[in-house]
C-alpha positions in Angstrom: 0.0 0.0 0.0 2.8 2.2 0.2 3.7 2.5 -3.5 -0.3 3.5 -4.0 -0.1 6.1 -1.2 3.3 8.0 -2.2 2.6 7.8 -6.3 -1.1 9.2 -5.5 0.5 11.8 -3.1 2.6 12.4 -5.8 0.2 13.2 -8.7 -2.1 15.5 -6.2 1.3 17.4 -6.0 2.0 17.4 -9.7 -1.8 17.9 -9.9 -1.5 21.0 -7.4 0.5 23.0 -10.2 -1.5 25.5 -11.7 -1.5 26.3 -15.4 -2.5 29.9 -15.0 -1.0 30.9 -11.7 2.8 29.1 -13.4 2.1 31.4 -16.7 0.9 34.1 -15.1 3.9 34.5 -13.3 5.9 35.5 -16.0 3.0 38.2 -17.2 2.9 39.3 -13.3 -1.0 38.2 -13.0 -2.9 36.0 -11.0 -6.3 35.2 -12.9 -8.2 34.6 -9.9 -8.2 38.2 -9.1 -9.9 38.6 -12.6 -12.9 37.9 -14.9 -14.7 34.7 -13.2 -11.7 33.8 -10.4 -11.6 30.6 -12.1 -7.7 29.7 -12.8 -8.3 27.4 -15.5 -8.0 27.9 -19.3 -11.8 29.5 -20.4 -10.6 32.9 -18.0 -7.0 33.1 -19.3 -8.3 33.1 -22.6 -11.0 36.1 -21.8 -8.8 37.5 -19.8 -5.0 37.2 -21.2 -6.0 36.0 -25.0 -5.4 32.8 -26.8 -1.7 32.1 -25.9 -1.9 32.9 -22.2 -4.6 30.1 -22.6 -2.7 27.9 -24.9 0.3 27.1 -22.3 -2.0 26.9 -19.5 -3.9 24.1 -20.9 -1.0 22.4 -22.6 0.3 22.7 -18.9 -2.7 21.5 -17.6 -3.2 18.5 -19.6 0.1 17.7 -19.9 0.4 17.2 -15.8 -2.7 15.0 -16.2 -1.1 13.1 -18.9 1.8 12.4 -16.8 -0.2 11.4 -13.6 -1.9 8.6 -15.7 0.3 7.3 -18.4 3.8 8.0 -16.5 3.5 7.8 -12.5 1.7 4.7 -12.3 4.5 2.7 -13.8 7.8 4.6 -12.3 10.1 2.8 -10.4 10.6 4.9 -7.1 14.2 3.8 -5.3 13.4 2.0 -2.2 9.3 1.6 -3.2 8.9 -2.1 -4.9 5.9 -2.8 -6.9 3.0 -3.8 -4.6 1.7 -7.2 -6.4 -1.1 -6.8 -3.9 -2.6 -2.9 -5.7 -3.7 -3.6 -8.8 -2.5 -1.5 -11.8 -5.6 -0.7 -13.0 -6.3 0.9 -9.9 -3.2 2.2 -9.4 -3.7 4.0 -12.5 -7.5 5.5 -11.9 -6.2 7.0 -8.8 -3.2 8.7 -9.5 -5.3 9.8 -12.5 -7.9 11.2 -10.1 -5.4 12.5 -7.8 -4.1 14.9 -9.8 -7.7 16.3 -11.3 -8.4 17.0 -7.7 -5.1 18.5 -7.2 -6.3 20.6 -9.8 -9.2 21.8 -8.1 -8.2 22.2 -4.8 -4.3 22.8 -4.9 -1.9 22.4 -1.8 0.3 25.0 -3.5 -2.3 27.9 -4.5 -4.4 28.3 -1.2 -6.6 25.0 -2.7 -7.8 28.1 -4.9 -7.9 25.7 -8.3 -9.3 25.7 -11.3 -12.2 22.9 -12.5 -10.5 20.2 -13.9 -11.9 19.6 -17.5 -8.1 20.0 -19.2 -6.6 17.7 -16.6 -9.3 15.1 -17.2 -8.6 15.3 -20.7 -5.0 15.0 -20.1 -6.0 11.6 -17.9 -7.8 10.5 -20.7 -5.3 10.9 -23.3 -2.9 8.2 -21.2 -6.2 6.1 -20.4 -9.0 5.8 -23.2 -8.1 7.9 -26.4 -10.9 7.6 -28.4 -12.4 8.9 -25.5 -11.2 12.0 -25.9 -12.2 12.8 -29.4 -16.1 12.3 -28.2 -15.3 14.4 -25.1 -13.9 17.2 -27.2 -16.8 16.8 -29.9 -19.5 17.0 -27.1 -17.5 20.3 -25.5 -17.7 22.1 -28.8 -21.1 21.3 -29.7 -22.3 22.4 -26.6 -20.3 25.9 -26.4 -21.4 26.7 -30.4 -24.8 26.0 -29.2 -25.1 28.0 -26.0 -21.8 29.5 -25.6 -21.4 28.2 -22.4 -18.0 26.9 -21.3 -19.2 26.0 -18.0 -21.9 24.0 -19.4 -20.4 22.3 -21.9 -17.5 21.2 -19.0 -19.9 20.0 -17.7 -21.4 18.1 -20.2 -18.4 16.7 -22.1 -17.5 15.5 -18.4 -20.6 13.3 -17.9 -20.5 11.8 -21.6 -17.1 10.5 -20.4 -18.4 7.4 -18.2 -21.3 7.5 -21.0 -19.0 6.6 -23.9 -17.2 4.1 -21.5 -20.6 2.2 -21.0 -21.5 2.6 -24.9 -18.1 1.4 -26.0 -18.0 -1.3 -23.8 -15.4 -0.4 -22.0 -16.4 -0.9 -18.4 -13.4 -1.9 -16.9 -14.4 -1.4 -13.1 -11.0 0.9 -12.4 -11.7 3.0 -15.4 -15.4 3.2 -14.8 -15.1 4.5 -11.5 -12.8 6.8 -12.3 -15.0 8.3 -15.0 -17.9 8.3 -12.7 -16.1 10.3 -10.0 -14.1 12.4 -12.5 -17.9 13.8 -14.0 -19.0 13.8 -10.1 -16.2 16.3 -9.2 -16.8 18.7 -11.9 -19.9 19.4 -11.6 -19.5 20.2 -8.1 -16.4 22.6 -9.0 -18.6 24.3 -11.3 -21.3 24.9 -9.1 -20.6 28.7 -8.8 -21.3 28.7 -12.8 -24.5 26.6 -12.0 -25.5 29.9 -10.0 -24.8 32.5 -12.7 -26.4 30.2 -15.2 -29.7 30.2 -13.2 -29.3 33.8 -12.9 -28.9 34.2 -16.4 -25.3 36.1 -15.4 -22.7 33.5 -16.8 -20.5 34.9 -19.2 -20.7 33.3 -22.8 -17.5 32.5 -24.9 -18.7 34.6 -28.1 -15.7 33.7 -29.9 -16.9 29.9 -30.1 -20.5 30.9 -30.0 -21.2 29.9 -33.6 -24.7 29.7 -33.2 -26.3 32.3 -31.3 -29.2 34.0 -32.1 -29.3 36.4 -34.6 -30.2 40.4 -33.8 -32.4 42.1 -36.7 -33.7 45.6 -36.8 -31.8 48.5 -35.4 
């Protein structure tokens, strides 16, 4: 049990580093003082433009990339392989650890972002062809409504969806799925609020199909 406690530790740590807050270091911002608060990759982009949010979510799904497809199998000096934690497992919750490391991080005041690039990052090392319906469903859903938040959302619970379709219900990756959709929604509760307000910001640059204004 050792190995699966120190490599989960791990990937909340490697979860824990922030995108935004790393770039915006170099421009001498901290995005959670502007637009939404949120320090993920839909506020760097309305409020620091399209590179700003470019290396934030390479950064972002790279360190969920790594959590999933590299930590599980690293050999740590003085750690042996547990034959008694399955890898499979192993795997789902280093890949987990870091998403919440993500949203809540140890090194930014647990002031995260909401974990959609992370996940994706995860799934890239996991499933794949997951990944291209997860990114289809996001960008239906923001031409439609122009809704990041929403279409998070969304994209996030067609993830254990597609699992189930594909028949691909491999308990450890199931789970994972499950809990990964779970978690952000909750982190995006605040957007749930505007939303019912009518108050959420809309990205208008992938807002494709909004309605149309006539008349003066």
């Amino acid at each position: 049990m050792l190995e699966l406690g120190l490599k989960t530790l791990i990937a909340y740590l490697l979860g824990s580093l922030m995108g935004a807050l790393l770039v915006g270091v170099l421009r001498g911002v901290d995005i959670r003082e502007l637009g939404s608060g949120n320090a993920g990759g839909t506020n760097a982009w309305r409020t620091q433009g399209f590179w700003f949010a470019a290396a934030t979510v390479a950064i972002d799904v790279g360190k969920g990339w790594l959590a999933a497809g590299w930590l599980p199998g690293l050999g740590i000096p003085g750690i042996d392989a547990d034959p008694a934690v399955d890898r499979g497992w192993l795997t789902a919750a280093c890949a987990a650890a870091a998403v919440i490391g993500h949203v809540w991080p140890l090194f930014h005041e647990f002031r995260g972002g909401k974990g959609g690039a992370t996940l994706v990052g995860a799934l890239l090392a996991l499933a794949p062809l997951i990944v291209a319906i997860v990114v289809a469903v996001w960008l239906v859903v923001v031409m439609l409504t122009g809704l990041a938040g929403l279409a998070t959302m969304t994209a996030a619970v067609s993830v254990p969806v597609a699992i189930w379709l594909l028949g691909r219900q491999g308990e450890p990756l199931l789970a994972f799925a499950i809990a990964m959709a779970a978690l952000i929604v909750l982190a995006h509760r605040s957007n749930i609020g505007r939303m019912n307000a009518g108050t959420e910001p809309r990205v208008n640059q992938l807002w494709l199909l909004r309605p149309r204004k006539y008349g003066p």
